[in-house]
C-alpha positions as CSV (number, residue, x, y, z in Angstrom):
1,X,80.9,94.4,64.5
2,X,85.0,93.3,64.9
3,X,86.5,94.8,67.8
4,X,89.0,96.6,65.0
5,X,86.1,98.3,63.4
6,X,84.6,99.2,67.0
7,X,88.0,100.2,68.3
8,X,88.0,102.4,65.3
9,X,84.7,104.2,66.0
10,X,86.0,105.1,69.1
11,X,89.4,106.4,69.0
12,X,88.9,109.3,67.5
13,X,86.5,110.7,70.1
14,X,89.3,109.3,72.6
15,X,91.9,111.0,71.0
16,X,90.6,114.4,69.2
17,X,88.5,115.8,71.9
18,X,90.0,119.2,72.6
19,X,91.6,119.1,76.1
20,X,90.0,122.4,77.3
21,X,86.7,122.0,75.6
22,X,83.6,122.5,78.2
23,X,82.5,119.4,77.5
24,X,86.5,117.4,77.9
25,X,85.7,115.7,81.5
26,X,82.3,113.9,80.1
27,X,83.7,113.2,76.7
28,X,86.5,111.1,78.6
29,X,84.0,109.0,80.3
30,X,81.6,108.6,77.0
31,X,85.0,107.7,75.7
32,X,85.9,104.9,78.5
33,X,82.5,103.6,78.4
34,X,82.8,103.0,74.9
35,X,86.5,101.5,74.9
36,X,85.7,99.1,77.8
37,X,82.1,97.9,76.0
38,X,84.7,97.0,73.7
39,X,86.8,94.8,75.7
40,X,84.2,92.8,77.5
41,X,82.2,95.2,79.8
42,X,78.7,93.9,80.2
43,X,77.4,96.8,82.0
44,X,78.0,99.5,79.2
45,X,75.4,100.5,76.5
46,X,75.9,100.1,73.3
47,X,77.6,102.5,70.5
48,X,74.6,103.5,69.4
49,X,72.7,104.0,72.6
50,X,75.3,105.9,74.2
51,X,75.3,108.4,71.3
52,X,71.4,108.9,71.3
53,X,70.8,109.1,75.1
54,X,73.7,111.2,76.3
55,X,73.8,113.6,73.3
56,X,70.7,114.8,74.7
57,X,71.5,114.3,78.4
58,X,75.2,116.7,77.9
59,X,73.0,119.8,76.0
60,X,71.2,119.5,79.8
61,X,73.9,119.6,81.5
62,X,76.0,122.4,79.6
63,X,73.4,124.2,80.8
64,X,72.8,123.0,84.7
65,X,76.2,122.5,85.2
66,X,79.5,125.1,85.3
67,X,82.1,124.4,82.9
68,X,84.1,121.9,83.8
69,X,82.0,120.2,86.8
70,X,79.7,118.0,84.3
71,X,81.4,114.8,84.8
72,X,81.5,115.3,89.0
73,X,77.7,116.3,88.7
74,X,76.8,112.7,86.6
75,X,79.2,111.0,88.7
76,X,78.1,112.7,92.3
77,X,74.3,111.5,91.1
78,X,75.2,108.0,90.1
79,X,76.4,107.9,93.8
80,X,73.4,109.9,95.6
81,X,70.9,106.8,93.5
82,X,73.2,103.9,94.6
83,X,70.8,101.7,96.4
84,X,73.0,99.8,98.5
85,X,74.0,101.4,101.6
86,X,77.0,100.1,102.0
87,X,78.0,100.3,98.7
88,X,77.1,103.8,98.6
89,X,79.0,104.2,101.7
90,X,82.4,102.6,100.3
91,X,82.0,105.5,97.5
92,X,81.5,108.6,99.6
93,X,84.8,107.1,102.0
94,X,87.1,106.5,99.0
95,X,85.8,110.1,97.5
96,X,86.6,111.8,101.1
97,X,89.7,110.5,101.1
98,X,89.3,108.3,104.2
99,X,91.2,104.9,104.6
100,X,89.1,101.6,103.0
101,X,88.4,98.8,104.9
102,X,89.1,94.9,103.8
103,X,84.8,94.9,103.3
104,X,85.2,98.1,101.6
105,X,87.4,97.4,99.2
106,X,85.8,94.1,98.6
107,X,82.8,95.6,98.0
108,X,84.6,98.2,95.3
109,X,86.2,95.2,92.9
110,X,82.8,93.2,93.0
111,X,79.9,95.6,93.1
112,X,81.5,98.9,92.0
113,X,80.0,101.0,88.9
114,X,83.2,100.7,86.8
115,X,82.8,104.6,85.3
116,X,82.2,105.6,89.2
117,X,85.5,103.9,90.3
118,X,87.6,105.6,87.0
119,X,86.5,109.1,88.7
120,X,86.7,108.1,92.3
121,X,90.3,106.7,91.3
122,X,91.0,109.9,89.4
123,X,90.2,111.9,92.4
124,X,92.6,109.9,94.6
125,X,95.4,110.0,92.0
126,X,95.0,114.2,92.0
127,X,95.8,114.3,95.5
128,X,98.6,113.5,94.6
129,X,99.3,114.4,91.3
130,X,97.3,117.7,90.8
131,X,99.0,119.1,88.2
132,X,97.9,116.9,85.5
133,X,101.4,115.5,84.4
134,X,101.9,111.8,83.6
135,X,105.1,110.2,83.4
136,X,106.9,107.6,81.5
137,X,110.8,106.3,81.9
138,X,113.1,105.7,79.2
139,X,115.6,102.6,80.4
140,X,116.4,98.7,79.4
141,X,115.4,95.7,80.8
142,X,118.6,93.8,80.9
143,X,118.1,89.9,81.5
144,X,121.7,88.7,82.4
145,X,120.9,85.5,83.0
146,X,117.6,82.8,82.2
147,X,119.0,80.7,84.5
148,X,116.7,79.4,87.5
149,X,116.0,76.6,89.6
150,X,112.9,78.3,90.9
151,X,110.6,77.3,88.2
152,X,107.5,79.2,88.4
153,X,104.7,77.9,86.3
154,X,103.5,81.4,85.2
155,X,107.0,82.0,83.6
156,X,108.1,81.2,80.0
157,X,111.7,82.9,80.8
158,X,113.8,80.6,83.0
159,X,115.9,77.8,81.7
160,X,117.2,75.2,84.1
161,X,120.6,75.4,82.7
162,X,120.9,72.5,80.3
163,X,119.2,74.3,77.6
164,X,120.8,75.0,74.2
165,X,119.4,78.5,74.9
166,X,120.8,78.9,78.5
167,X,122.7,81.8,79.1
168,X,124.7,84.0,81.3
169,X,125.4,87.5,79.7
170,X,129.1,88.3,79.6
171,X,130.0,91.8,81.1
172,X,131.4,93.6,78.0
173,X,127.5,92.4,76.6
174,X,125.6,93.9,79.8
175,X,128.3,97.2,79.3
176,X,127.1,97.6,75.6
177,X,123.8,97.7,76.1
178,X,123.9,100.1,78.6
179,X,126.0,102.0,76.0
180,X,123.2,101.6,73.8
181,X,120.1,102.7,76.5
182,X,122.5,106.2,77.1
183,X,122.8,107.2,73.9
184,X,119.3,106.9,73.0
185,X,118.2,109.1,76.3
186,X,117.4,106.4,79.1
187,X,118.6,107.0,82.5
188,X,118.1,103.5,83.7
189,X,118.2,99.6,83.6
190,X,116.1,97.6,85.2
191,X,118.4,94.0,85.6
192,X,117.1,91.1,86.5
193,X,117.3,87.6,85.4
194,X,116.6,84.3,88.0
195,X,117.8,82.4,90.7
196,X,121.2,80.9,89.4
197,X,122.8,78.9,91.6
198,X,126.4,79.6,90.0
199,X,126.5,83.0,90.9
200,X,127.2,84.2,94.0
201,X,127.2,87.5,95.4
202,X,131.0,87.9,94.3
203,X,129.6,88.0,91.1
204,X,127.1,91.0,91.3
205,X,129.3,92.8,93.1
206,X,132.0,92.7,90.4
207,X,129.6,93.4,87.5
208,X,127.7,96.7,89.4
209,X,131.1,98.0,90.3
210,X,131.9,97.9,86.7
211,X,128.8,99.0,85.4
212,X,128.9,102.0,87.8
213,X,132.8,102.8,87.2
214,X,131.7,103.1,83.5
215,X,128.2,104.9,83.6
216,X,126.3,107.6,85.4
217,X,123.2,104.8,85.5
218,X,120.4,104.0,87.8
219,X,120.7,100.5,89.0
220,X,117.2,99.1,89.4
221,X,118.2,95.4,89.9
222,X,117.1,91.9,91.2
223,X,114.0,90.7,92.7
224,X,113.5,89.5,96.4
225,X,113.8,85.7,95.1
226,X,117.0,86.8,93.4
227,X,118.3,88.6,96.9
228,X,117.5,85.4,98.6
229,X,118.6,83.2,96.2
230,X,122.3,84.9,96.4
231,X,122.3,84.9,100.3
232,X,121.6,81.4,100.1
233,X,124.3,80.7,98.3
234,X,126.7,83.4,99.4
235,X,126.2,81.8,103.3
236,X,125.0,85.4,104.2
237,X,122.1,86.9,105.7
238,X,119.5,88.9,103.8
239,X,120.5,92.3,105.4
240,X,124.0,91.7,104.9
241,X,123.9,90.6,101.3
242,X,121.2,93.6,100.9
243,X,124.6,95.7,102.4
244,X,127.2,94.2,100.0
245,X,124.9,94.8,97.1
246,X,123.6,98.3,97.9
247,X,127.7,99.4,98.7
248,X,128.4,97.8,94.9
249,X,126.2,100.1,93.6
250,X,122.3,98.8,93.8
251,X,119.9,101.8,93.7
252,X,116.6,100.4,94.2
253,X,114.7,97.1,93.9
254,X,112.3,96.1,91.6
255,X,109.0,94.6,93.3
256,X,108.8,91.6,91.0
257,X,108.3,88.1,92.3
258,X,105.1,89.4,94.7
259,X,102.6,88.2,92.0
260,X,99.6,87.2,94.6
261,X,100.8,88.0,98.4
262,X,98.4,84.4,99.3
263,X,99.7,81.6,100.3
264,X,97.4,78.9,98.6
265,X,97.6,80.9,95.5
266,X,101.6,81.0,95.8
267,X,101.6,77.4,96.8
268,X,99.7,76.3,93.4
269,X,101.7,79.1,91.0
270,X,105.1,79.0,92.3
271,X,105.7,76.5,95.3
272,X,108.8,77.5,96.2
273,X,107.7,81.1,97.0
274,X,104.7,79.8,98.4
275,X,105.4,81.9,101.7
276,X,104.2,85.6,101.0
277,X,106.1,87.2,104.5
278,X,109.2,86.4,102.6
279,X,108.4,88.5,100.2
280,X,107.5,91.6,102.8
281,X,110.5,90.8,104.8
282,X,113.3,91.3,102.0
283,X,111.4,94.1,101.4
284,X,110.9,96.2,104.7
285,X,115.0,95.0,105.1
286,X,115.7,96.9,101.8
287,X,113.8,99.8,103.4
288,X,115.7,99.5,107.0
289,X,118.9,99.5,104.5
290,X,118.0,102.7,102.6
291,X,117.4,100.7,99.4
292,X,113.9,102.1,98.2
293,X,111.6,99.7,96.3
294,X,108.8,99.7,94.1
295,X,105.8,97.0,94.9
296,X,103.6,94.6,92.1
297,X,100.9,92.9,91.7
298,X,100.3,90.1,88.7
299,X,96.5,88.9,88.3
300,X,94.4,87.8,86.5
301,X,95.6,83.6,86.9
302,X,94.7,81.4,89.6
303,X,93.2,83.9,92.2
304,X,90.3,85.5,93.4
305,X,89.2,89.1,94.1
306,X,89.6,88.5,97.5
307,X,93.0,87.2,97.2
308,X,93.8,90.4,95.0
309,X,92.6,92.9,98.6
310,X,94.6,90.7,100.6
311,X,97.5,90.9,98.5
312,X,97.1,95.2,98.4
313,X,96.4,95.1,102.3
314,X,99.4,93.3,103.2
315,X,101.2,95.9,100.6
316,X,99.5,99.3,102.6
317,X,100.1,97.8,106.0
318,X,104.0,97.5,104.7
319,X,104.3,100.7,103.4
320,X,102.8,102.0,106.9
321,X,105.6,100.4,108.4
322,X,109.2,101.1,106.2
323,X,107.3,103.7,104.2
324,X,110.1,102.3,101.1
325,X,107.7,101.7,98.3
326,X,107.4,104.5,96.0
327,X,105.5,103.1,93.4
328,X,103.0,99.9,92.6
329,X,102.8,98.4,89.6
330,X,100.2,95.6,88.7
331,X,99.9,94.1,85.6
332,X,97.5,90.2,83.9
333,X,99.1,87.3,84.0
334,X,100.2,86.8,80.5
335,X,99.9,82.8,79.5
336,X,101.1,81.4,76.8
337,X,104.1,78.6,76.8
338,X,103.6,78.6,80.6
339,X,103.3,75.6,82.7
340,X,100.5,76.9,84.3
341,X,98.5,77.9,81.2
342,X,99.2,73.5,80.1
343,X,97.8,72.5,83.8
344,X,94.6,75.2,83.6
345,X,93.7,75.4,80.0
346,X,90.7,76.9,81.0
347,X,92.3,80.1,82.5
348,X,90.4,83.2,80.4
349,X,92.9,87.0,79.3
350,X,91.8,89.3,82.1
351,X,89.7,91.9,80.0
352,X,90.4,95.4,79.5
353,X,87.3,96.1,81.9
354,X,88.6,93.8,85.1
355,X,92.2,95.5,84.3
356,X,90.4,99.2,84.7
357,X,88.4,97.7,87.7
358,X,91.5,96.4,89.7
359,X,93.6,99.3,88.7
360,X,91.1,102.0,90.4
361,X,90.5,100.2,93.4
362,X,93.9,99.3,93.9
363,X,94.7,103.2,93.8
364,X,91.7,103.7,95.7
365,X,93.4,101.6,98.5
366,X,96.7,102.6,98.2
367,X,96.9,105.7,100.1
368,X,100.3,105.4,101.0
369,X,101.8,105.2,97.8
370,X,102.3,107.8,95.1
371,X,102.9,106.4,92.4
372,X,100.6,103.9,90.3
373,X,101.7,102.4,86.9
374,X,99.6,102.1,84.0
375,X,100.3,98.9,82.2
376,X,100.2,99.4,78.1
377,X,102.8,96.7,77.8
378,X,100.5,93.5,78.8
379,X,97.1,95.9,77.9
380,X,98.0,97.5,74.9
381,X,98.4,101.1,74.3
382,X,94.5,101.9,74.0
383,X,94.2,100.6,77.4
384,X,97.1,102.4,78.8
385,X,95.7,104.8,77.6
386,X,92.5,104.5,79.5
387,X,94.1,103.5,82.9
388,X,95.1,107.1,83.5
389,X,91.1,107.6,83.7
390,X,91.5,104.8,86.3
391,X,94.2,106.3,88.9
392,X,97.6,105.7,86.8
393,X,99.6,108.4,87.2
394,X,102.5,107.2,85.1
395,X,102.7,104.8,81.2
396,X,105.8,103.1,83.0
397,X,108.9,102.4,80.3
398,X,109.0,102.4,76.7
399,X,112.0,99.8,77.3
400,X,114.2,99.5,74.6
401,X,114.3,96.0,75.5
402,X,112.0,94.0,77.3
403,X,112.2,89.8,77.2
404,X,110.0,88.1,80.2
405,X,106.6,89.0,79.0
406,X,106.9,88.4,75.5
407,X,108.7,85.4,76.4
408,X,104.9,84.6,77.4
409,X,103.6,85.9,74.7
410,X,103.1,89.7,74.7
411,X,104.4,92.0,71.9
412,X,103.4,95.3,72.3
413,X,106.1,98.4,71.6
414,X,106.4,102.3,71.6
415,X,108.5,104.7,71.1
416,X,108.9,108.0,72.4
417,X,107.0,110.0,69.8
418,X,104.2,107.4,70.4
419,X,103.8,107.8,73.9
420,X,103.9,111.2,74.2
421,X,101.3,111.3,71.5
422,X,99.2,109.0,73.7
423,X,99.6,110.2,77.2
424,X,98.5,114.3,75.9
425,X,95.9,113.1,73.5
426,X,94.2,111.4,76.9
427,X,94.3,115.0,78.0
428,X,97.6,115.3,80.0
429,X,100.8,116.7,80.2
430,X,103.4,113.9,79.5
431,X,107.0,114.4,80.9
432,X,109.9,111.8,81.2
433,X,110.8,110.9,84.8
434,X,114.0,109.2,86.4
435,X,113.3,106.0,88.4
436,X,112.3,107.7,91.1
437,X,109.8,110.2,89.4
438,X,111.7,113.0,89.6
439,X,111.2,114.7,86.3
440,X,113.4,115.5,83.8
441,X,111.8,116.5,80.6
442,X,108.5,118.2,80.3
443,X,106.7,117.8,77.0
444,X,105.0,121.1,75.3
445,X,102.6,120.9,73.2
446,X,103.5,121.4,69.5
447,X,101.2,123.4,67.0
């Protein structure tokens, strides 16, 4: 059977199951099981298996079980017959709500039941979220410039600057877009483009004042390579370029350019942000300067799980700190026309199943911060989808323009109708946020 025709078997149980049905909360995880079997999850019976066994096992428990408690009563005895005590352990600490350890979390990514850490994820995303809203931002990704002299081997963006195809978007460009991203509904850009060593911070400066003369617009700009980059050569300190930018008209900071917070895995992706405290300390100065930040995480290339709890540790134990981040974001390393896919052709597409995996136990972890992403843009919609069964509490941007990741590769779009469609037929409310998750628009459901 093709993945299509599987996929097909199994959306509409994803997407028709009444929302309020008895039976909703164990239908959802029948339906996860089923949609990660299909992208790569060993563990999970098959089709046909599922359908015979637990047909009979939910008539049971309709009956043992009050409405609306079956899936905690399957899940609460998958934990009771663990048979590792630590393991088991890990489980009933992330379920109580307790801070993980380093072993703990370990543990989670490489022994956890993957249907056990949705629902333990779920339950540490409704504390909270407990309403049972998701979000999603309308904005633009605006890449002014491809420009960089970093040269990261993961990217399929940057130009060096000789290039045909080189570029530095003029204003009156950047100003239309906007235009364009207001009258469609979006409330935001996210800017970004590289480390260009012709621009200094005279030039940002200039182009946010202009932008924010023109438009009521959330500026979520620039990357903490980028903020170095233009201290560097600006001859000014971090903090004080941080200032300069933030009294132009910077709103917050995206948290690209963390990618692995290890410094042997930084050293072989990107050498020249090989040192990971670089990365916290533009942060935590954004923070001390009132700028917040959201924080990332890109897997799924040269790393190990281990590597992925340090880099979430060293995230929590900054948050405990400046307390700036207000959301985390991880999302696969997407490879093709990268320099790093040419050097290790071997290098597999993190499946659907890892994705959900590091997704839970990252919000699992994460106590600090509200907010986790759901990435349908690198996953697809079907496992966007999913993720909010995995502690996403938000679909991110439908981004009416988006260049970096499908420079690598990666085409998937919705629009507004689509994702509102997707985030109630997973059984939620959807509602359209600001940057900050404050929201805007609630959703209600047509009939």
């Amino acid at each position: 059977m093709t993945l299509d025709s599987l996929e097909n078997k199994i959306n509409p149980y994803l997407i028709n199951c009444p929302v309020n049905s008895p039976a909703r909360e164990f239908e959802t995880t029948l339906d996860q099981s089923r949609l990660v079997a299909a992208t790569g999850f060993q563990e999970a019976p098959s089709l046909n298996e599922i359908n015979e066994r637990d047909s009979k096992r939910l008539e049971l428990l309709k009956v043992q079980a009050p409405q609306g408690k079956v899936h905690d009563s399957l899940m609460l005895a998958k934990i009771g017959a663990t048979e590792s005590g630590s393991l088991k352990e890990a489980y009933q600490t992330a379920l109580s709500g307790q801070r993980l350890s380093t072993e703990q979390g370990l543990m989670l990514l490489e022994a956890g039941d993957l249907n056990v850490l949705g629902w333990l994820a779920t339950k540490a995303k409704e504390r909270f979220h407990p309403q049972g809203k998701v979000s999603y931002l309308l904005d633009r990704n605006i890449n002014y410039t491809n420009i960089c002299r970093v040269g990261c081997d993961f990217c399929a963006f940057y130009r060096r600057g000789h290039e045909t195809d080189s570029y530095v978007l003029p204003k009156e460009q950047i100003w239309k877009k906007i235009e364009e991203t207001i009258e469609v509904g979006g409330t935001g850009t996210l800017m970004q483009g590289g480390v260009n060593p012709h621009l200094k911070i005279e030039y940002y400066e200039d182009l946010f004042k202009s932008i924010k003369e023109r438009y009521k617009i959330h500026l979520h700009a620039l990357s903490v390579i980028e903020i170095e980059g233009i201290a560097q050569v600006s001859r000014l300190s971090v903090e004080d370029t941080l200032v300069r930018l933030k009294a132009a008209g910077l709103d917050s900071i995206p948290g690209a350019g963390a990618e692995i917070l290890a410094d042997e895995i930084r050293l072989e992706q990107s050498p020249v942000k090989r040192h990971s405290h670089r990365w916290i300390s533009v942060m935590q100065a954004a923070h001390r300067a009132n700028l917040p930040t959201t924080a990332t995480m890109m897997f799924g290339a040269l790393e190990e799980r281990k590597h992925i709890i340090e880099h979430i540790l060293r995230i929590r134990d900054a948050q405990d700190e400046t307390n700036g981040f207000y959301a985390f974001i991880l999302w696969t390393f997407q490879g093709e026309h990268t320099e790093l896919l040419k050097k290790n052709p071997d290098l597999q597409q993190t499946s659907g199943a890892e994705y959900l995996r590091v997704l839970a136990v990252s919000r699992l972890m994460m106590d600090n911060i509200p907010n986790i992403q759901g990435s349908w843009v690198t996953m697809g919609p079907k496992i966007g989808q999913i993720s909010l069964h995995y502690g996403a509490n938000d679909m991110g941007s439908i981004m009416i323009e988006e260049n970096v990741v499908s420079a690598a590769g990666t085409s998937f779009s919705l629009d507004r109708k689509n994702m509102v469609e997707l985030i109630r037929r997973a059984g939620f409310t959807p509602v359209q946020r600001d940057t900050y998750y404050n929201i805007l628009t609630e959703h209600e459901e047509t009939h």
